[in-house]
N, C-alpha and C positions, 0 to 999 in steps of 0.2 A: 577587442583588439585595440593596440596601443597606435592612436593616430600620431602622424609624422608633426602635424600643425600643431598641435596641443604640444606636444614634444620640441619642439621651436619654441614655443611660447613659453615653456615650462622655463627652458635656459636661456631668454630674453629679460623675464622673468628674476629670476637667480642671479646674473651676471650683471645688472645693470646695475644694483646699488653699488657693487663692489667699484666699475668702471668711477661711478662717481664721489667714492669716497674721496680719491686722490684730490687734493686741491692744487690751487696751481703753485701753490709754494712746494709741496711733493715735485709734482714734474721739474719747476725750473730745476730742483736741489739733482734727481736724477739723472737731466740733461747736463747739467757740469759735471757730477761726477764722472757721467758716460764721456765727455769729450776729456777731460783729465785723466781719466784710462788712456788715452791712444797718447796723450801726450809725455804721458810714462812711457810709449816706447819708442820715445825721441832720447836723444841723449846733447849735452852739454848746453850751448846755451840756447838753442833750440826749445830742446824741452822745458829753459827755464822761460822764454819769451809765451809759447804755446800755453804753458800752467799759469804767467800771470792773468791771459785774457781772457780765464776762468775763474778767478778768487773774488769776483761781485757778490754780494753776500742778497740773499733776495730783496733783502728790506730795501740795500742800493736800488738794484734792480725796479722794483717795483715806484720807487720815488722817482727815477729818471725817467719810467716808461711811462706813468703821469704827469709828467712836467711835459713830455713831451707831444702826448694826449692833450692837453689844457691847450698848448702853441697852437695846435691844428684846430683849436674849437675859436678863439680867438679871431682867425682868417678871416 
């Protein structure tokens, strides 16, 4: 008989390399695209203000988010 735990395990198992393929340059790039979708369904200058305060490119991103990291270790 096919136990429920082993079967949990199986798909704990299975699904956790996939969860960590993603790196964080993946997500950040996901998460702007995901908020530049909605920003698409703004219209005029709206949606052009909304689309700028998503075009950080990760490398930006990730330079400011450790400059800003370094300030707080400094304290």
């Amino acid at each position: 008989m096919f136990n429920s735990k082993l079967a949990s395990f199986a798909l704990v198992v299975t699904v956790s390399p996939l969860l960590f393929a993603c790196t964080s340059q993946d997500l950040y790039e996901a998460t702007q695209e995901n908020r530049l979708q909605e920003c698409r369904k703004l219209y005029g200058a709206q949606r052009e203000e909304c689309e700028a305060q998503y075009q950080k490119s990760y490398d930006t991103y990730e330079r400011e988010r450790n400059e800003v990291i370094n300030k707080g270790k400094q304290k």
